[in-house]
C-alpha positions, 0 to 999 in steps of 0.5 A, a space after each residue: 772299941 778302938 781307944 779313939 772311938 768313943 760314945 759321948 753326949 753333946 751339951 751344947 753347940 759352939 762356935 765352928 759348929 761343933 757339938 761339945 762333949 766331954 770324955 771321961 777324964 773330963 777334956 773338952 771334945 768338939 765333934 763335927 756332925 753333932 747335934 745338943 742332946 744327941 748320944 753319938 760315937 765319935 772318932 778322934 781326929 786330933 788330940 790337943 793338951 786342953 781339948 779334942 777334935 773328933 768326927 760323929 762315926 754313928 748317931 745312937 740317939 739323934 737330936 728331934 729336928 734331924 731331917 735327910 739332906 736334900 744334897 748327895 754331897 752333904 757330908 763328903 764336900 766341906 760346903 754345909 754343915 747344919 744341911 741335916 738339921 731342920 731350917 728353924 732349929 738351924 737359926 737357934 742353934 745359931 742363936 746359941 753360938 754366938 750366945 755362948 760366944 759372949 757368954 765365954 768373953 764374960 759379956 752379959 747382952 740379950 741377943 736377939 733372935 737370927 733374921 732368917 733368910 727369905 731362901 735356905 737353898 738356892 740363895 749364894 750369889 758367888 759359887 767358887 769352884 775348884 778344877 781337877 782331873 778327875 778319872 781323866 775327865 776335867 771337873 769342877 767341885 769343892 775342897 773337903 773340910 780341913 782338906 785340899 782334897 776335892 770332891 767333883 759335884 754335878 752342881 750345888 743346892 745354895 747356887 741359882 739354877 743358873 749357876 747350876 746349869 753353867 756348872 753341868 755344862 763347863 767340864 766337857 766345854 773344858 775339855 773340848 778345848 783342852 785346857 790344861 788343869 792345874 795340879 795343887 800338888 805338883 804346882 803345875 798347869 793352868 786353870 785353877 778355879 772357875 768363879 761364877 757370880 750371880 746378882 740376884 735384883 738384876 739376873 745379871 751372871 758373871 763366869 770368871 776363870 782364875 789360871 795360874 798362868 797369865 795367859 789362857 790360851 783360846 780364851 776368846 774362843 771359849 768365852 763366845 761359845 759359852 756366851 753362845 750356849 747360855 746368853 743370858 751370861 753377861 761377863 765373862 773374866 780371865 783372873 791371873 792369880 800365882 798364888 794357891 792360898 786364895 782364890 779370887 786375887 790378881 789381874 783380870 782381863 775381860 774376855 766378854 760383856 762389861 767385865 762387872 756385875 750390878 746389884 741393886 737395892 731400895 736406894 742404891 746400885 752397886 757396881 761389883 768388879 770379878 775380884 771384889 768382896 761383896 755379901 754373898 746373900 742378896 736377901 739378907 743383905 738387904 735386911 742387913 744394910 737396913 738395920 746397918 742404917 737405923 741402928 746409926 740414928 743419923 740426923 744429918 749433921 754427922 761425920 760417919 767413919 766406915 772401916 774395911 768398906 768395900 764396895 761402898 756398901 754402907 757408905 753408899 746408905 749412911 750417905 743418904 743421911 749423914 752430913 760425911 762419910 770416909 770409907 777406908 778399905 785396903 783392897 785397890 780394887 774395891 777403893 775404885 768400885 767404891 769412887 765408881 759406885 759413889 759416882 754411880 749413886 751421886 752421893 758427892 759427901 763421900 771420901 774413900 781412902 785407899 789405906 789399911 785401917 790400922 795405918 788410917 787410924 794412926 795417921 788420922 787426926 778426924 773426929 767422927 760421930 759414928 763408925 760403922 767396921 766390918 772387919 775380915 775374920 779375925 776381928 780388929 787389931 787391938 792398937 787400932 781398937 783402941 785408937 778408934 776409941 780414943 776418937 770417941 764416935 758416940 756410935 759404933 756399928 760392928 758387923 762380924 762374921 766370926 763370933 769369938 772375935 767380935 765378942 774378944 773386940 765387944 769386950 775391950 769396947 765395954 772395957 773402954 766406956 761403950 754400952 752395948 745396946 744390941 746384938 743381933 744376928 743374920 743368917 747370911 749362910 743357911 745351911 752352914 755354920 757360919 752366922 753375920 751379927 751386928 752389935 750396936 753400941 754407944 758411948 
């Protein structure tokens, strides 16, 4: 056996989704494609001073709720990760990363168990996927982990049927109209990603070309034959995007239908333009924005702060019983879906900012009673944490989508005077590693 191979016993899951092992020396090896309690002979891909990265080669001893995965490219795309683990252990072991979370930023806290999703497959709303000449043929497919690589897939076990059957039909469409793939590495050609949206309450699709260029050339033409093959399609966008390290970014033009898409909940209709963020889970985001709601215990009378808004996707709620609400959201696309989805939803006691949040709070002189912040992954910034303090709001509602950086964030707050009265975590993404939680604290 190779010095970089190496048998090990995993103790435990942690954030990232990797199985933790020890070697012999007693460094830290965090192994993708493991399993608590397995024995497993692991590869070592990188070798740090404090730890290890290492993949799973074999599985010698496997974990009791491992189960075939129902997708050929499991394991090859960089998409799912818990795909082989049955759906009820999966949402404990999610349990557990965030647990472990907590446990390591010293935050003693019960955290309640995972709110399932009402679908494990089948459930994203938004599938993008990369193009690439593949064999001389054009395909579409997803980017390995840790990886630019990509690997061509005839369709997707999360995406709607749907999305699948846009994503069967799109390379020959491609090709008969000969679009000019664009090329990562040599950074020339044209279309880079094709982005579909689905909203799940209306049936509404959505198919968005991202092109390095700014233009497309018969892109008219492609759009109404696509629209012609599949009329149940009701959007369809021309994303320009120069830039490589992200996918849905820049100017858009329609090249068909109303250019957005609409989702609706219990109260609320939601407006979402191609380039916009919104939950990618329309199941849980409904559960999500409930507990959102009722964890702020509103009467009426307060003054709501909603950092990294959005859309207006709480606002839209918290506006039902609260006296105001100041959504700030950075995204110049999102600030005008959250005026239009205001209006949309007549909801008058609302103000959006166009500004980052960390400006906001260094200019704003607001008292507010409650907050609610769903930042990007890598939490708050410290200054602007701490300036949130200062406005003392007697309720504040975290929603994160990494684990490590709430509990970093869920440390300083305790630290400031916050009693943290609840974590609770949603599996906005089956089959995946990744988990959403809310923490719910009071001053």
């Amino acid at each position: 056996m190779g010095e970089d191979r190496k048998i090990v016993e995993i103790e435990k899951i942690v954030s990232g989704g990797y199985g933790l092992a020890r070697m012999e020396s007693g460094k830290v090896l965090l192994v993708e494609g493991a399993y608590p309690g397995e024995k497993v002979l692991v590869k070592v891909t990188r070798d740090k001073k404090d730890f290890a990265f290492a993949k799973a080669v074999e599985i010698i001893k496997a974990h009791p709720k491992r189960k075939a995965p129902p997708c050929r490219y499991f394991g090859v795309c960089g998409g799912c990760h818990f795909m082989d683990m049955d759906y009820e252990e999966q949402l404990r072991l999610k349990k557990e990363m965030v647990m472990d979370s907590l446990k390591r930023a010293s935050i003693d806290v019960e955290v309640e168990d995972v709110e399932r999703s009402d679908q494990d497959l089948q459930y994203r709303s938004k599938v993008e996927l990369t193009a690439v000449m593949h064999k001389g043929k054009v395909e579409l497919g997803f980017k390995k982990r840790y990886s630019h690589d990509v690997v061509p897939v005839k369709g997707c076990k999360l995406a709607s049927d749907k999305a699948n059957r846009i994503i069967g039909f799109l390379p020959k469409l491609l090709e008969a109209f000969d679009v000019w793939v664009y090329d990562f590495r040599r950074k020339k050609g044209m279309l880079k990603h094709v982005v579909i949206r689905h909203a799940f309450s209306t049936d509404q699709v959505m198919v968005i070309f991202v092109t390095k260029t700014e233009s497309l050339p018969q892109g008219k033409a492609l759009a109404k034959k696509l629209a012609s093959k599949f009329g149940w399609v009701t959007s369809i966008v021309h994303v320009m995007n120069s830039k490589d390290s992200v996918v849905l970014r820049g100017p858009y033009r329609t090249l068909y239908g109303e250019g957005v898409i609409t989702e609706e909940y219990d109260w609320e209709t939601y407006q979402i333009p191609p380039t916009a963020f919104f939950q990618s889970n329309y199941y849980v985001s409904k559960k999500l924005l409930d507990f959102v709601y009722s964890s702020l215990q509103l009467t009426g009378k307060e003054r709501v702060l909603d950092l990294y808004s959005g859309i207006g996707f709480f606002s839209m709620r918290i506006a039902l019983s609260a006296k105001k609400v100041v959504g700030v959201e950075s995204s110049r696309i999102s600030y005008k879906a959250s005026l239009a989805n205001a209006n949309i939803n007549q909801r008058k006691n609302t103000k959006f900012v166009n500004m980052e949040v960390e400006d906001f709070l260094k200019e704003n002189e607001e008292k507010f009673d409650a907050v609610v912040l769903d930042p990007p992954r890598g939490g708050m910034d410290r200054q602007a944490l701490m300036k949130l303090v200062s406005l003392h709001p007697r309720r504040i509602v975290y929603v994160s989508c990494n684990p490590p950086t709430l509990a970093r964030d869920l440390k300083a707050l305790k630290g400031a005077g916050y009693t943290i009265e609840r974590v609770k975590p949603f599996d906005m993404f089956p089959q995946t590693f990744h988990v959403e939680t809310v923490a719910v604290l009071s001053l």
